[in-house]
Backbone bond lengths (Angstrom), bond angles and torsions (degrees), N, CA, C in turn:
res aa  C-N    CA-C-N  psi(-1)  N-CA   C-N-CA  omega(-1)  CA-C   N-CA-C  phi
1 X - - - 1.453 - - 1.533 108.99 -
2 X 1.154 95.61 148.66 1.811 94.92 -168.78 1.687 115.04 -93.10
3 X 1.241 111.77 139.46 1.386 108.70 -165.99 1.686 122.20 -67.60
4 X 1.448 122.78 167.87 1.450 99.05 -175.59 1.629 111.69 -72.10
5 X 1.582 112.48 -9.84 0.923 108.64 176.67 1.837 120.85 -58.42
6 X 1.111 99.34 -51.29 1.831 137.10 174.31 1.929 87.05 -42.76
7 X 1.399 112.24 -57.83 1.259 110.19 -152.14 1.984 113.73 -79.36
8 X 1.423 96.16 -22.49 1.525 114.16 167.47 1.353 114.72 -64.08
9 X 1.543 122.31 -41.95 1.737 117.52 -173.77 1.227 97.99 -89.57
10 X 1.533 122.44 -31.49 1.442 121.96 167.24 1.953 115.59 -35.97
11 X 1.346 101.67 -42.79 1.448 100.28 -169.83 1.828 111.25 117.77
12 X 1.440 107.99 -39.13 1.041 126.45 165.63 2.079 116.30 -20.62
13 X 1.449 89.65 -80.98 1.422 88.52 173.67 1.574 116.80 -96.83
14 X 1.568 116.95 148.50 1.519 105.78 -160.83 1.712 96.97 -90.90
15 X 1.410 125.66 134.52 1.678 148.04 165.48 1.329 121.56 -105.89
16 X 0.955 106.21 147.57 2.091 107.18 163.95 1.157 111.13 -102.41
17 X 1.714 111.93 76.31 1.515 127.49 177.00 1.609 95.36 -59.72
18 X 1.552 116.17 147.07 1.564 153.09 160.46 1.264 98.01 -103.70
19 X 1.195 148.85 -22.38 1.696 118.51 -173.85 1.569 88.46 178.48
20 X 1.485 94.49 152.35 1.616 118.62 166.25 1.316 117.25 -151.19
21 X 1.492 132.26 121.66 1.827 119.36 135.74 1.169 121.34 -99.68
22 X 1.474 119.21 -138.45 1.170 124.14 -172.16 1.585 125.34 -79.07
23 X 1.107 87.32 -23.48 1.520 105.62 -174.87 1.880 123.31 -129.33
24 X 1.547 100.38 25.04 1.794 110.22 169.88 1.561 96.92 172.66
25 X 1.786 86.96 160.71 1.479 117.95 -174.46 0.797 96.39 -109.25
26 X 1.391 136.59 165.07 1.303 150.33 132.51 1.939 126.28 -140.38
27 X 1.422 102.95 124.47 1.446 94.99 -152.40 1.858 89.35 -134.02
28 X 1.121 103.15 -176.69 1.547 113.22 -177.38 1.544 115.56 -76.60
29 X 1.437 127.48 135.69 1.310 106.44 168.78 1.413 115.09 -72.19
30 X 1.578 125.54 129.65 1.258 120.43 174.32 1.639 115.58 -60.44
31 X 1.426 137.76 -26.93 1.214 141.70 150.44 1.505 123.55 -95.34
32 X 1.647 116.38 64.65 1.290 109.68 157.10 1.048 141.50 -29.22
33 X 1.480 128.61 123.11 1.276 106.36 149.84 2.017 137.26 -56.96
34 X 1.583 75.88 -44.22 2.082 104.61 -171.07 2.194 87.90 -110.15
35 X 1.050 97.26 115.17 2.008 81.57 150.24 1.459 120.42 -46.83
36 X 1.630 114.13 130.67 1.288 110.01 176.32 1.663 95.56 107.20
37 X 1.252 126.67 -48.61 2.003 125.84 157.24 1.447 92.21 -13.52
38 X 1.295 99.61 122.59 1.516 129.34 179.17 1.480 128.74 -128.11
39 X 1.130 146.86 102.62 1.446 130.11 -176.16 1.871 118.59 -79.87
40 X 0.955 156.32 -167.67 1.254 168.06 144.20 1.818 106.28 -137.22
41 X 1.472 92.32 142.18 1.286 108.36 177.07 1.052 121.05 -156.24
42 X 1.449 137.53 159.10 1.387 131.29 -168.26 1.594 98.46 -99.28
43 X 1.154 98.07 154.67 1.365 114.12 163.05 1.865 124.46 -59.72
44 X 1.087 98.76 -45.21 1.573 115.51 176.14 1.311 105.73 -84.48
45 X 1.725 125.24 127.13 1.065 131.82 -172.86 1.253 121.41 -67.13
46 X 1.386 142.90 80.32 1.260 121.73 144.67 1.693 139.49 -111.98
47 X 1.239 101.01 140.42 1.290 98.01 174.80 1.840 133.03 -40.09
48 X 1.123 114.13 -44.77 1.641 112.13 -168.31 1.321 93.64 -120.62
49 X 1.109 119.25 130.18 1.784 126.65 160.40 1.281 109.38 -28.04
50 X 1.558 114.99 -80.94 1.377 132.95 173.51 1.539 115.19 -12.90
51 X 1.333 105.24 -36.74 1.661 122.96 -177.44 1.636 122.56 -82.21
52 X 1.248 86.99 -8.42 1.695 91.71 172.17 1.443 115.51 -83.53
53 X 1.433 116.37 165.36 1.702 113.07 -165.24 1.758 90.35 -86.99
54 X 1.101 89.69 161.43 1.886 102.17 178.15 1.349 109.76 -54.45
55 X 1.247 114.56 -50.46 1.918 133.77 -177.78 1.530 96.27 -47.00
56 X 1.584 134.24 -69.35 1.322 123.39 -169.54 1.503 121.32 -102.28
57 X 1.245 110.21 12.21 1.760 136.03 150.20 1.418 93.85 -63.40
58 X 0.901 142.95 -80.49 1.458 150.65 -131.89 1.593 92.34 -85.51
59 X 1.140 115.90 -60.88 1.227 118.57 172.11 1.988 120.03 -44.29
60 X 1.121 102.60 -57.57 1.308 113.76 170.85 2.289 97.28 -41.25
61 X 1.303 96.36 -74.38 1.314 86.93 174.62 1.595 142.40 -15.26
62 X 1.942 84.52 -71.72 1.704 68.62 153.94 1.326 152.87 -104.20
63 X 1.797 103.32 20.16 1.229 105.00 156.81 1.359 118.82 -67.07
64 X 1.524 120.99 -18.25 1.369 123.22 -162.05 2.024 89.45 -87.14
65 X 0.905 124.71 -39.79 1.647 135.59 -177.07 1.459 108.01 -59.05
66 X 1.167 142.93 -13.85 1.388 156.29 -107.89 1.635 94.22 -177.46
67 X 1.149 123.81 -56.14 1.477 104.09 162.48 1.523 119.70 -84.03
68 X 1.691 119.22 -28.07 1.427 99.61 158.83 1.089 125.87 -70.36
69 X 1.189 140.83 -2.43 1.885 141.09 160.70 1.509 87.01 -65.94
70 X 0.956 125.71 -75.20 1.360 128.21 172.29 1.770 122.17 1.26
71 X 1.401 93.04 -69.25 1.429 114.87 179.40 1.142 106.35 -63.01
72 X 1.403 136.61 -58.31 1.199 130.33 -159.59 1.419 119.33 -60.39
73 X 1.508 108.14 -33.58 1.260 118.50 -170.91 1.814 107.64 -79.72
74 X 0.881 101.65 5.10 1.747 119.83 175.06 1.794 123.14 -96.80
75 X 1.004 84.14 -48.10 1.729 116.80 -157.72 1.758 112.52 -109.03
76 X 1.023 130.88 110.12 1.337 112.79 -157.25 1.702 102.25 -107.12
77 X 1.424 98.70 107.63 1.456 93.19 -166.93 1.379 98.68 -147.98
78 X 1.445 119.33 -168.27 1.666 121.93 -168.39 1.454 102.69 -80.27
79 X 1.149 133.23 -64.10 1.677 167.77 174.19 0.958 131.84 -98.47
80 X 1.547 139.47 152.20 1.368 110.29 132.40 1.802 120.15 -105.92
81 X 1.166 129.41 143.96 1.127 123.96 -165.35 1.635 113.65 -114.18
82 X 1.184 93.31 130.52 2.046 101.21 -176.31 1.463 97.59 -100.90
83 X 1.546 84.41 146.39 1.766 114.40 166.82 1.499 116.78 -142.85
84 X 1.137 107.93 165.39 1.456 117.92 176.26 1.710 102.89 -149.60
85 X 1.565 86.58 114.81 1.584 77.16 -177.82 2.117 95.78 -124.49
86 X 1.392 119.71 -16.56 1.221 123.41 155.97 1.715 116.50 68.09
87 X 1.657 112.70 -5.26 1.360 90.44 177.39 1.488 121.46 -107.04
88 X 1.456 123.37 -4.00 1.356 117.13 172.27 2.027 115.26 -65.52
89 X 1.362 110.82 -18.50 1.390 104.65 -171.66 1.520 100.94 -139.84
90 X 1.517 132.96 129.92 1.197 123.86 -157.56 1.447 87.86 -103.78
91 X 1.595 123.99 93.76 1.404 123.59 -176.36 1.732 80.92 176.04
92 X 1.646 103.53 123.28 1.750 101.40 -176.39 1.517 113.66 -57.51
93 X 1.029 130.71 149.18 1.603 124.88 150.80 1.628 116.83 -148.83
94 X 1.275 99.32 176.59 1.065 90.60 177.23 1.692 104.89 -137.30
95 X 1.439 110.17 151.78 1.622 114.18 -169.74 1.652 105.07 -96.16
96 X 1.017 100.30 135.21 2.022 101.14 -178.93 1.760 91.43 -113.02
97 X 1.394 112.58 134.90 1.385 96.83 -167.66 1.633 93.72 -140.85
98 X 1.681 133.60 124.86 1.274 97.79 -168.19 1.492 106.42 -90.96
99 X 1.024 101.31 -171.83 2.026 102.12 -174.20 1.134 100.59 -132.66
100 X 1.711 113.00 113.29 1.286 117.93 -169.49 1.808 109.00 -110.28
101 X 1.312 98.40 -33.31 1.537 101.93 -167.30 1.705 105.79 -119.62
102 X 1.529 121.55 -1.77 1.299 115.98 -163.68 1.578 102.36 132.98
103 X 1.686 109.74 166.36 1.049 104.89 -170.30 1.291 116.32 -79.02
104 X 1.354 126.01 -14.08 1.208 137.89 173.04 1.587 100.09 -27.41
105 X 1.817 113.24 -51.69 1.637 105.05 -173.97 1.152 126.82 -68.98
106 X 1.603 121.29 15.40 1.449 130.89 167.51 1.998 106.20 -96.60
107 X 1.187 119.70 14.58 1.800 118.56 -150.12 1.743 73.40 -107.64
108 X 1.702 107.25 117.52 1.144 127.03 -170.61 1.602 101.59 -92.75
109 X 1.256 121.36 4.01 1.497 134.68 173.06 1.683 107.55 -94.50
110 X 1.488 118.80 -17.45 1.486 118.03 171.74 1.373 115.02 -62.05
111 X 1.450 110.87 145.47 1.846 104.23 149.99 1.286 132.89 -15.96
112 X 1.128 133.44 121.95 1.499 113.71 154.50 1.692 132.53 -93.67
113 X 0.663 66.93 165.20 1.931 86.60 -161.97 1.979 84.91 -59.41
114 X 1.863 94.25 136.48 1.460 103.30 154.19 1.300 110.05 -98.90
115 X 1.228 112.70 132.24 1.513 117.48 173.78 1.762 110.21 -129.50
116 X 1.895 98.61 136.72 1.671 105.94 -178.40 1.389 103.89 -73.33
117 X 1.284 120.64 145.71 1.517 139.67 156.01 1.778 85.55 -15.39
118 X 1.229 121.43 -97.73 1.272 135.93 160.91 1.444 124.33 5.53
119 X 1.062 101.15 -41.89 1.330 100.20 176.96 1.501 128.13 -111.07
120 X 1.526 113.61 -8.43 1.704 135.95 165.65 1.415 91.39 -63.21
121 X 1.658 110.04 -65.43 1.566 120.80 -159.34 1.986 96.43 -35.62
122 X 1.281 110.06 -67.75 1.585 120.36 -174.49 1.070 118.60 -36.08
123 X 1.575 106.53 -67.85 1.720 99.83 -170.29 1.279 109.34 -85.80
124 X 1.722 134.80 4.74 1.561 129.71 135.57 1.750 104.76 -40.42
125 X 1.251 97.10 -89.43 1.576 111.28 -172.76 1.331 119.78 -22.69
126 X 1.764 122.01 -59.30 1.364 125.43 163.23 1.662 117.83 -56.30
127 X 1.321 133.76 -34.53 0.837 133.41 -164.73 2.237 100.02 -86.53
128 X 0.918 92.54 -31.65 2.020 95.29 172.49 1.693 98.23 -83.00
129 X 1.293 119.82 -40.26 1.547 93.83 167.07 1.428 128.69 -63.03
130 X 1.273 115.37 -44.55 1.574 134.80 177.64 2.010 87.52 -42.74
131 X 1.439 117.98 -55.66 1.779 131.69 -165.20 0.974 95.27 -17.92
132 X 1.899 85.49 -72.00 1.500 116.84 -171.39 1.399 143.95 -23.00
């Protein structure tokens, strides 16, 4: 069965994708921590990062480098900071998170951010032009 991840680039479930090629998604987290929290994911299903081949690991990378330039130029913050923590969704990704006040805004035990339809839609939109 295909993951919800699988089912989001599918089209299946609706996201406020920031960027796509051939080989990864990257869309908004619907529960931010920071506005602008971003995931990346591959297209090809696998469970553990670690498990991906070096060739589209590396690649993934700098798609993930390429959407945090991305971010920054959106989001006005110190960084943006990556994690992989991989166990809520068995489909690799990776979290782009920006860092506005300290690392504290990476502490996956904080609140998350409510965000309006309205306001995902935007900083998607700015953030795939910024891609661009």
């Amino acid at each position: 069965m295909a993951t919800i991840f699988s089912r989001i680039i599918a089209g299946e479930i609706p996201s406020y994708k920031v960027a796509e090629d051939d080989n990864f998604f990257a869309f908004l987290d619907i529960n931010p921590l920071i506005k602008g929290h971003t995931l990346v994911v591959p297209k090809k299903e696998v469970d553990y990062l670690f498990d991906i081949d070096d060739a589209l690991l590396e690649k993934m990378m700098v798609f993930s480098k390429r959407t945090a330039k991305a971010i920054e130029k959106v989001v006005k913050c110190q960084r943006v900071g990556l994690t992989v923590i991989g166990l809520e969704v068995p489909h690799a990704h990776i979290h782009l998170i920006p860092i506005i006040t300290g690392m504290q805004d990476m502490n996956f035990a904080n609140p998350k951010l409510k965000l309006t339809k309205e306001e995902f839609e935007e900083i998607a939109l700015a953030i795939n032009k910024a891609w661009r």
